[in-house]
Wavefront OBJ file of the C-alpha trace (Angstrom):
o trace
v -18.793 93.092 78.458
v -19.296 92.321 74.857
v -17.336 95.371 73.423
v -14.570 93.998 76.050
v -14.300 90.596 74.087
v -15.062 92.049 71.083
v -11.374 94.444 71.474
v -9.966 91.296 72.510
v -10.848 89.746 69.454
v -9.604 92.648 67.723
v -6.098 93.164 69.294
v -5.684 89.174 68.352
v -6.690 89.512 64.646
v -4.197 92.485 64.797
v -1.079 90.323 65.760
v -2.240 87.691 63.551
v -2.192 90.364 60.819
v 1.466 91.261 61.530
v 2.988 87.872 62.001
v 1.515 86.567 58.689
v 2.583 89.944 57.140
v 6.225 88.977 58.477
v 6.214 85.395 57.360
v 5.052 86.491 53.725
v 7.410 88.937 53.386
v 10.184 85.980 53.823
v 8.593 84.078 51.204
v 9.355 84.558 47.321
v 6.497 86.146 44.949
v 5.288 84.863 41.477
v 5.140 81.529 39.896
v 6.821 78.827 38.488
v 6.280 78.197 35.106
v 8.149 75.511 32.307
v 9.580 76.521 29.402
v 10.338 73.856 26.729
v 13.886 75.084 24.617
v 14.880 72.080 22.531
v 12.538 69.264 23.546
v 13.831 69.958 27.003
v 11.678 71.395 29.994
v 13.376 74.300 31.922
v 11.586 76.227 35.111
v 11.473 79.949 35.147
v 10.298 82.198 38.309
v 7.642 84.966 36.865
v 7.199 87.559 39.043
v 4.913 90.961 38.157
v 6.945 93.861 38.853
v 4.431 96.949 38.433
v 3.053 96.299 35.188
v 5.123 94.411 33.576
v 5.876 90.185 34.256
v 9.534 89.385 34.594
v 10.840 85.667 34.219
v 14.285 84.375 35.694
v 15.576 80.937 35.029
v 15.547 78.988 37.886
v 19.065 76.910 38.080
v 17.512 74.395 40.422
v 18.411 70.943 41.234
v 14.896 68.901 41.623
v 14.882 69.239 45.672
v 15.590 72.562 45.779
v 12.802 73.336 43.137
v 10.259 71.685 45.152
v 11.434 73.437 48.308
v 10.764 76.668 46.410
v 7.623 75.288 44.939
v 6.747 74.569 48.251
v 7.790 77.973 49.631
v 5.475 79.915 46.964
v 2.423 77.778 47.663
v 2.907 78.744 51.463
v 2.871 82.301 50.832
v 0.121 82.697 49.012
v -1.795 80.208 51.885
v -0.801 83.253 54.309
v -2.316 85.663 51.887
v -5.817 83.976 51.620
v -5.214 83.835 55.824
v -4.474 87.909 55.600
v -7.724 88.660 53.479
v -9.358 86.384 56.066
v -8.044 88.214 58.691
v -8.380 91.768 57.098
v -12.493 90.672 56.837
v -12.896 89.501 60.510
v -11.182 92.678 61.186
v -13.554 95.473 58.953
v -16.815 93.308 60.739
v -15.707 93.426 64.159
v -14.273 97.348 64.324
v -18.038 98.691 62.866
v -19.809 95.838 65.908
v -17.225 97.804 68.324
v -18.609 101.219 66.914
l 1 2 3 4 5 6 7 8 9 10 11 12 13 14 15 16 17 18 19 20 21 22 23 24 25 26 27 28 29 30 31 32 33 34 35 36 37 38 39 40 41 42 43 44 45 46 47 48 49 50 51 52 53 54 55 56 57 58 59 60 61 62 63 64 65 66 67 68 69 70 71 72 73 74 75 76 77 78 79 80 81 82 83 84 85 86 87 88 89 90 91 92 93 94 95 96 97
C-alpha cells in the first residue's frame, strides 16, 4: 500500500517536472544588467552561451523592461521548483526500490 502511494507520488512529481520544464523553456535566460555610456544608464540582457557571456542592448520602454524583468525572475523561481522537484524525485525512487 505504501509503494502504491509512493508511485503516485512519483508519477505527480513527474508531470510537475515536465510542465515547469515547458514553462521555463518560454521564459528568457540571463540577466539584466545597466550599463552607464555618457552619464546615462542603458539595460543590456547577458546571457552565457557555452563559455562565453554575451550582452544585447535591450531597446525597452520602462513597462516592457519590467515585464521582462519580471519574466526572468519567474524562470529562475521554476528552476529552484525543478531542483526541488528533481530531489523529491531521487528520495522517493530509492524508498520505491
Amino acid at each position: 500500500m505504501i509503494k502504491n502511494v509512493l508511485r503516485e507520488e512519483l508519477d505527480r512529481l513527474q508531470r510537475m517536472e515536465k510542465v515547469y520544464r515547458e514553462k521555463i523553456a518560454m521564459l528568457p535566460k540571463g540577466s539584466i544588467q545597466y550599463k552607464y555610456i555618457n552619464g546615462r544608464k542603458y539595460p543590456y540582457l547577458f546571457v552565457r552561451e557555452g563559455k562565453q557571456v554575451k550582452s544585447q542592448y535591450l531597446k525597452l520602454d520602462e513597462k516592457a523592461l519590467s515585464e521582462f524583468q519580471f519574466q526572468i525572475e519567474q524562470r529562475r523561481k521554476y528552476e529552484k521548483v525543478l531542483i526541488d522537484i528533481n530531489k523529491d524525485y531521487k528520495i522517493i525512487s530509492k524508498a520505491i526500490h
